[in-house]
C-alpha positions in Angstrom: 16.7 3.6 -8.5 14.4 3.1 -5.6 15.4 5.7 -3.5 15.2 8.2 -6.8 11.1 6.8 -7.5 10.8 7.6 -3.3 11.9 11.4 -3.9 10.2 11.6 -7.0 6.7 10.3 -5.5 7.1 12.6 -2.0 7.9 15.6 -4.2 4.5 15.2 -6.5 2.4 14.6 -3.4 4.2 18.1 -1.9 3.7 19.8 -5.7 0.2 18.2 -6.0 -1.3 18.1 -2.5 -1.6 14.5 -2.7 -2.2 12.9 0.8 0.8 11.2 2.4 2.4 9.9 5.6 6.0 11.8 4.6 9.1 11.1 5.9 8.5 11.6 9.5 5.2 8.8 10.4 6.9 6.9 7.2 9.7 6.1 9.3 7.5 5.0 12.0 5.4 2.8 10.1 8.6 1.2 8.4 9.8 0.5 12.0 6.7 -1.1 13.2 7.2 -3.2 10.5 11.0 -4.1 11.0 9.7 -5.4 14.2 6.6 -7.2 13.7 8.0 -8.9 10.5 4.1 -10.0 9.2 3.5 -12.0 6.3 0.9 -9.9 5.2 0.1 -6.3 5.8 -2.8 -5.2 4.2 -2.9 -1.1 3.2 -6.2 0.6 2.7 -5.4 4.3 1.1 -2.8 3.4 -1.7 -2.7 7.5 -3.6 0.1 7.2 -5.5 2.1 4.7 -3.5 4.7 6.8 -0.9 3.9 4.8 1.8 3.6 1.5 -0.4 7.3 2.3 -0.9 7.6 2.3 2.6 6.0 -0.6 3.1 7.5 -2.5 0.2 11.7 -1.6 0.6 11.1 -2.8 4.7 9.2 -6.2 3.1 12.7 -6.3 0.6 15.0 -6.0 3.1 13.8 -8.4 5.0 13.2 -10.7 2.6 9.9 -11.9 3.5 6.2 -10.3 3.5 4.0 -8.9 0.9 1.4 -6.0 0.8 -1.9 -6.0 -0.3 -2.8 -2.1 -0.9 -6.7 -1.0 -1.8 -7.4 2.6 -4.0 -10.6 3.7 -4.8 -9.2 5.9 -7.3 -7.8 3.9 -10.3 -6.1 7.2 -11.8 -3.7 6.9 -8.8 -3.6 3.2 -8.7 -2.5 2.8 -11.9 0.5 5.8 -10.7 0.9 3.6 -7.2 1.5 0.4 -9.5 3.7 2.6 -11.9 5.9 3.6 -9.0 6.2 0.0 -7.8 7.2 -0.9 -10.8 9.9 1.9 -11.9 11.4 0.9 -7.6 11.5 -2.8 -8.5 8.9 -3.7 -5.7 6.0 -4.4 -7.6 6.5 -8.3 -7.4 5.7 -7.4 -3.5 2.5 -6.2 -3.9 -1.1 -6.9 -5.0 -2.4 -3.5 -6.1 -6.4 -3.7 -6.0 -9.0 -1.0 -7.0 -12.2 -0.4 -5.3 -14.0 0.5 -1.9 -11.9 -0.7 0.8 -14.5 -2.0 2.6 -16.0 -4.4 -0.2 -12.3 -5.2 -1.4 -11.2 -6.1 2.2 -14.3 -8.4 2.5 -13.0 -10.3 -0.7 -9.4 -10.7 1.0 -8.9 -14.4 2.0 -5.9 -14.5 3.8 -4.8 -14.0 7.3 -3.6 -10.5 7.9 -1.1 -10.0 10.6 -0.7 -5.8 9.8 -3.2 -3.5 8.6 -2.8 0.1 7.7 -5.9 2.5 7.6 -5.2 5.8 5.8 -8.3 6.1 3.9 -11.3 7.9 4.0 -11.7 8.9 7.9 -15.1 7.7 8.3 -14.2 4.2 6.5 -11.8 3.3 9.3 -14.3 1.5 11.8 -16.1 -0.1 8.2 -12.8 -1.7 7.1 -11.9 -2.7 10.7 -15.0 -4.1 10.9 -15.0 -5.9 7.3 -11.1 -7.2 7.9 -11.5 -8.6 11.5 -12.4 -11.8 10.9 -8.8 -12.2 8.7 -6.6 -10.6 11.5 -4.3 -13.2 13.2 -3.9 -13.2 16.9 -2.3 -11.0 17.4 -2.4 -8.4 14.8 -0.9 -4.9 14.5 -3.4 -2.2 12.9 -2.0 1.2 12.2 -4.3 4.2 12.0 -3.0 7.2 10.6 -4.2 10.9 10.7 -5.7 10.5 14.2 -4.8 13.7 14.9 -6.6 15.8 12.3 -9.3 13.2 11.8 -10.2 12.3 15.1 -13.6 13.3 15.2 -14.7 11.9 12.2 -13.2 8.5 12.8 -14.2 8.7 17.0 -16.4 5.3 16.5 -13.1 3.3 15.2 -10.7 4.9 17.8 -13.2 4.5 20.4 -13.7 0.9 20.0 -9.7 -0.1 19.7 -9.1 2.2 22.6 -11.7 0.3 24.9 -11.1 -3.4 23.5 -6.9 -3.2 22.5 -3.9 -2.6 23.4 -3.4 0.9 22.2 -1.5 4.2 21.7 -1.9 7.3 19.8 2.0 8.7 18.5 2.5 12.1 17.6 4.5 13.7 15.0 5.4 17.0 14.0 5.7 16.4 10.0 6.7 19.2 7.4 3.5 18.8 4.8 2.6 22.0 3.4 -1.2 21.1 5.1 -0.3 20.1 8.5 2.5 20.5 11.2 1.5 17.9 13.5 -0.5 14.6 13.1 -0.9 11.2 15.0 -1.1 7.4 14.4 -2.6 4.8 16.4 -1.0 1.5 16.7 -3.5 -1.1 18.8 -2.6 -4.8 19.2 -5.3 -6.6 17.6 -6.0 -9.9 20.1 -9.5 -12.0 19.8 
């Protein structure tokens, strides 16, 4: 059943030009977190929930972890949670509604993985309004660093002068784009 929801989710973000990872950086991200094994990753950008699928089957096969995703649109929240439910992930995740930034700030937990694939100009505001949850150390994933670049140049400028970091590129099959990056830094304070 979950691999069924998976297809059907990737196909209506193809159909409908809904924003998502795809297969290619989906991969990628499900590897980083194979290998971190964090006990919370927190996911700002939910859509309709691909990569929450991601996220949540590598949290389910390793039997530990949950996800904390933020939408600002509660149309495709409500789809996300949907989809978590029809994969049999949902007990996973804590699906909440709202700008990241305010929700993040709200978060009381210690993150140990964060995702950005919002709004490119909201990266370096939810960085900002998470750090002081981020363990030591912390992966943060930023996707769309490719396309976005310039309009997220304040958050990738300040990870790539005070972490760890490294852009990976991809050439995806989306019908809007051939070739896109993520940046994974190593959060440390």
């Amino acid at each position: 059943m979950f691999d069924q929801v998976l297809q059907n989710v990737e196909k209506q973000c193809r159909d409908e030009r809904i924003p998502m990872l795809g297969p290619e950086k989906a991969e990628f991200v499900a590897d980083c977190i194979e290998k971190a094994k964090p006990s919370l990753i927190v996911e700002c950008g939910t859509a309709v929930g691909y990569s929450g699928l991601w996220i949540l089957r590598v949290l389910r096969e390793v039997g530990s972890g949950q996800l904390i995703t933020i939408e600002i649109d509660s149309k495709r929240a409500e789809q996300a949670q949907s989809n978590f439910e029809q994969a049999g992930v949902a007990d996973l995740v804590d699906s909440r509604i709202g700008d990241a930034e305010e929700v993040l700030k709200s978060i009381d937990a210690e993150v140990d993985f964060l995702i950005l694939d919002n709004n490119f100009d909201n990266y370096y505001p939810c960085f900002k309004a998470i750090e002081p949850k981020l363990t030591n150390p912390a992966t943060v994933l930023a996707d769309n660093v490719g396309i976005g670049a310039d309009t997220m140049a304040d958050y990738l400028e300040h990870v790539r002068t005070q972490y760890e970091s490294e852009t990976h590129w991809f050439d995806i099959d989306l019908p809007w784009v051939k070739q896109d990056a993520i940046e994974v830094s190593v959060y440390r304070h």
